[in-house]
Every structure is written in structure tokens, then in C-alpha cells.
C-alpha positions in Angstrom: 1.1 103.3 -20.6 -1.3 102.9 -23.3 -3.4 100.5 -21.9 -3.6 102.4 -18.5 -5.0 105.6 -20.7 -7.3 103.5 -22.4 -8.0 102.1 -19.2 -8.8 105.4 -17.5 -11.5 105.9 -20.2 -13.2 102.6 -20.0 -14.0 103.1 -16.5 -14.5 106.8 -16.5 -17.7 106.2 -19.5 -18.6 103.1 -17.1 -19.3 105.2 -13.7 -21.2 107.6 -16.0 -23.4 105.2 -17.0 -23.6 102.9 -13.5 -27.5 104.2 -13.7 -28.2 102.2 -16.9 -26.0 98.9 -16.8 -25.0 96.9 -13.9 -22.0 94.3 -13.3 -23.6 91.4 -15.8 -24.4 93.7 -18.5 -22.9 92.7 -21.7 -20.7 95.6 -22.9 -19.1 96.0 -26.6 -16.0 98.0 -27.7 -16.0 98.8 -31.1 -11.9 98.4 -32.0 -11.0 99.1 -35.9 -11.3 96.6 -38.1 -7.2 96.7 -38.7 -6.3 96.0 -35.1 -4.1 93.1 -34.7 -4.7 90.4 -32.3 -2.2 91.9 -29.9 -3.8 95.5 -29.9 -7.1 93.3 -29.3 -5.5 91.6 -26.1 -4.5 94.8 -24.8 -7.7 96.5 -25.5 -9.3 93.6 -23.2 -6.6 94.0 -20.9 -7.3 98.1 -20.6 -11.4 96.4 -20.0 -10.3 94.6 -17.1 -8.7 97.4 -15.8 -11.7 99.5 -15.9 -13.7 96.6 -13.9 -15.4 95.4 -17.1 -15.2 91.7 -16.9 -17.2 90.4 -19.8 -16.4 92.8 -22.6 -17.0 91.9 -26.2 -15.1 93.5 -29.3 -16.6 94.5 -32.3 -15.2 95.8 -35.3 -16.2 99.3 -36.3 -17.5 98.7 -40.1 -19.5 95.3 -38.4 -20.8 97.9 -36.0 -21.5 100.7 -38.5 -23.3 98.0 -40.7 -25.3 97.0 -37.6 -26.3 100.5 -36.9 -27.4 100.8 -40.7 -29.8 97.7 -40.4 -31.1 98.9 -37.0 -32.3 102.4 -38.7 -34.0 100.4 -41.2 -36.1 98.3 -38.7 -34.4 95.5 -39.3 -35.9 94.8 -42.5 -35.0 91.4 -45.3 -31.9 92.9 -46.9 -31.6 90.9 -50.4 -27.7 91.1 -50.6 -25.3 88.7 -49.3 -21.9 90.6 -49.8 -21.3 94.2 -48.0 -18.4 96.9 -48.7 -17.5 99.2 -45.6 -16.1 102.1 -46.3 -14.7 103.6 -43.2 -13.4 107.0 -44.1 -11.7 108.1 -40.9 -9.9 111.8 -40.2 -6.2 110.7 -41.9 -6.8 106.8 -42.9 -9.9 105.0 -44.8 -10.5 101.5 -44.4 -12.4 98.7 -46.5 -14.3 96.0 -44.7 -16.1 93.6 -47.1 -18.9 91.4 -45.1 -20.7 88.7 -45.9 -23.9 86.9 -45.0 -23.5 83.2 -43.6 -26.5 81.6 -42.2 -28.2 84.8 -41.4 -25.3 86.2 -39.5 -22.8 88.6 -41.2 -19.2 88.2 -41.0 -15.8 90.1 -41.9 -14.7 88.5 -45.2 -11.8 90.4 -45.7 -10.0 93.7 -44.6 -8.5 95.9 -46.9 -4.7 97.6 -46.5 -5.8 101.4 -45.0 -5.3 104.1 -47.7 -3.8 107.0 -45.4 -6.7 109.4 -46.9 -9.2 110.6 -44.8 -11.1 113.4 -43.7 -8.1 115.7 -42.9 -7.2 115.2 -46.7 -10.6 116.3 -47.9 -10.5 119.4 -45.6 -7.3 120.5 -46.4 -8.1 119.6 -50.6 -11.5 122.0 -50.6 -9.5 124.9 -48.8 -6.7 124.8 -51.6 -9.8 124.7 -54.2 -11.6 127.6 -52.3 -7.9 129.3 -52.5 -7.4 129.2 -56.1 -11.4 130.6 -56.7 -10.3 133.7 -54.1 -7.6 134.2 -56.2 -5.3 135.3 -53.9 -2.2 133.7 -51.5 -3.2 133.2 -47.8 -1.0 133.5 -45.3 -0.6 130.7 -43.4 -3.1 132.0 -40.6 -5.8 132.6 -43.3 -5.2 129.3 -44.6 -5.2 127.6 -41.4 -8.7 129.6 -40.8 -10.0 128.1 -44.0 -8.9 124.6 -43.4 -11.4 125.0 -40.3 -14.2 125.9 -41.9 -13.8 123.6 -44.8 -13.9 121.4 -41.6 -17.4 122.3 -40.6 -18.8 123.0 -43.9 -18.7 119.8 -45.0 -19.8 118.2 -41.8 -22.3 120.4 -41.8 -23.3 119.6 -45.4 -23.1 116.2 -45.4 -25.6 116.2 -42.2 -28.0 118.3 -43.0 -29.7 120.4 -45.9 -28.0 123.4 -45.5 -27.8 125.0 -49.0 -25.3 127.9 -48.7 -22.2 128.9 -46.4 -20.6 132.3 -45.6 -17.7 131.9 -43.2 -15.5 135.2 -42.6 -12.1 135.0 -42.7 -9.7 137.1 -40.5 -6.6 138.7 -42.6 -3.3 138.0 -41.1 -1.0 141.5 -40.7 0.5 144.1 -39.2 -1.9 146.8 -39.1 -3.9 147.8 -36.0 -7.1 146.6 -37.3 -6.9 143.9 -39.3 -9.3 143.1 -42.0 -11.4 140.3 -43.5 -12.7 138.8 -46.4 -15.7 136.6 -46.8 -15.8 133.0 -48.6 -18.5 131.4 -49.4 -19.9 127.8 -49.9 -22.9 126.3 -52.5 -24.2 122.9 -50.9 -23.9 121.6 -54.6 -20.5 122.7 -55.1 -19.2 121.2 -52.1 -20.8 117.7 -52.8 -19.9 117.5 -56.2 -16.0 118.3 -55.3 -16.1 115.9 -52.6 -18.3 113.0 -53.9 -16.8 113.1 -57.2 -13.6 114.2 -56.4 -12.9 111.2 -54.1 -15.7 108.9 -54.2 -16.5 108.7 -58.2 -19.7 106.3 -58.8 -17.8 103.2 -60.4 -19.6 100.3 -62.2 -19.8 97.5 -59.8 -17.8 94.8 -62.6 
């Protein structure tokens, strides 16, 4: 079953790190913010399993914000009111916080688009298509998709300027051939940023 998979994992990433917590450690389990209370009780359930009694479940945009703050030392934040965007590989998800008392809580969850990375990959390898000017066959493209993939991990992450990926032709001679694509940092950014996150006015 699910939960006996999930379970599986839980105690497999538990032995591998026996050296660094011990039976009263507090351990979180960061679910999505769109799980419903009976994936939560299941979750807990697959915990239990794994011999983690007192396991605590955060949501992943509470987490991510977390992580955010801890990178900035902790310091005064002078907003009260938060929007998560969790852009996942084939959904994105909206998490609006808030500040109460000095803690932050979920205020609302947003209905998951089903847009996600897979959606970007696959729209910059049609773009990067049309600029070759030719019709890949569906190995090609496949190959593309890939390193659409990396290319914009790899651009996002880093400061990486320019890309040349090599593409294999698909065919029927003996030694196939291949053709080169390449990638601008700025060209990339701009079709992804703009193309799916446009800068809106906050009203």
C-alpha cells in the first residue's frame, strides 16, 4: 500500500541518520500544502510505521518561507501578509501566509493550477524548435525537452551565461549525425520569467 511505501522511506532516511538524532528528537515532514486531513493521517500513520513517534507536519510553502527567513539571519521582516508560490514539476500552488503575534500562519490555499516545471521544459523546447527551423523527430525532441530541463535549472542556479547542448539526429544511416542548439542566459530568463511569471502590480 501507499502508506507501507511511504513508510519504507521514513525509516530508511531515519537509520541513515541514527548518528544525528536519537528516539526524542523532534522530526518534521514537510506534506503539500493541498493535502487533505486524511492524506495527513495517513502520512502520520506511514511515521509510525517507520518508528517515528513524535513526528510534526509542516506544510511545504510554511517550510520554504522558513528556510527563506533562516538565510536572512532571521532578520525584522516589515510585512505581515506572504504569497507562496510553489511551482512544482506538473502542478503550482499558492499559499498566502500571514503574521499573527509573531508567528506566521497559512491564511489560505489556493486551487493547484496543473502548470509546472514539466510545462516550462516542454514550452522552451517547442520555442528552441521553431528558432532551428526545422521538425524533430520525436527522439530529437525528446533529447531537447532534456536539456531544456537542465538549462534552466542550471540557469536559474547559477550565473551561467551561455549553453551549447548537442543534439543526436534520429535515422537510418550508419552514423547518425548531430546538430548543436544553443542557449543565451538572457533569453532563457526572459521567456520563462515573462512568459509565465509577468511582474504584475500588486492592486
Amino acid at each position: 500500500s501507499a502508506v507501507e511505501v511511504q513508510s519504507a522511506y521514513l525509516r530508511q532516511i531515519r537509520l541513515s541518520l541514527s548518528n544525528v538524532f536519537d528516539e526524542s528528537s523532534q522530526i518534521v515532514i514537510t506534506v503539500p500544502a493541498s493535502f487533505s486531513e486524511f492524506s495527513r493521517r495517513l502520512t502520520l500513520e506511514s511515521a509510525q510505521q517507520a518508528g517515528i513517534e513524535n513526528a510534526l507536519l509542516l506544510e511545504e510553502p510554511l517550510a520554504a518561507f522558513y528556510n527563506w527567513l533562516f538565510y536572512r539571519e532571521y532578520k525584522a521582516t516589515d510585512f505581515r501578509t506572504v504569497l507562496v508560490v510553489d511551482v512544482g514539476g506538473g502542478t503550482t500552488d499558492f499559499s498566502l501566509l500571514r503574521q499573527e503575534q509573531g508567528n506566521w500562519k497559512r491564511a489560505a490555499v489556493g486551487r493547484h493550477l496543473l502548470l509546472g516545471g514539466d510545462n516550462l521544459d516542454l514550452a522552451l523546447a517547442v520555442y528552441k524548435e521553431k528558432q532551428l527551423n526545422r521538425k524533430l523527430h520525436p527522439e530529437e525532441f525528446n533529447q531537447l525537452i532534456s536539456h531544456c530541463r537542465s538549462v534552466k535549472e542550471d540557469f536559474l542556479a547559477s550565473d551561467e551565461e551561455f549553453r551549447e547542448c548537442t543534439i543526436l539526429s534520429a535515422g537510418s544511416s550508419l552514423f547518425a549525425s548531430a546538430f548543436k542548439v544553443e542557449f543565451q542566459r538572457s533569453e532563457v530568463e526572459s521567456f520563462l520569467l515573462d512568459g509565465f511569471f509577468p511582474i504584475l502590480d500588486k492592486n
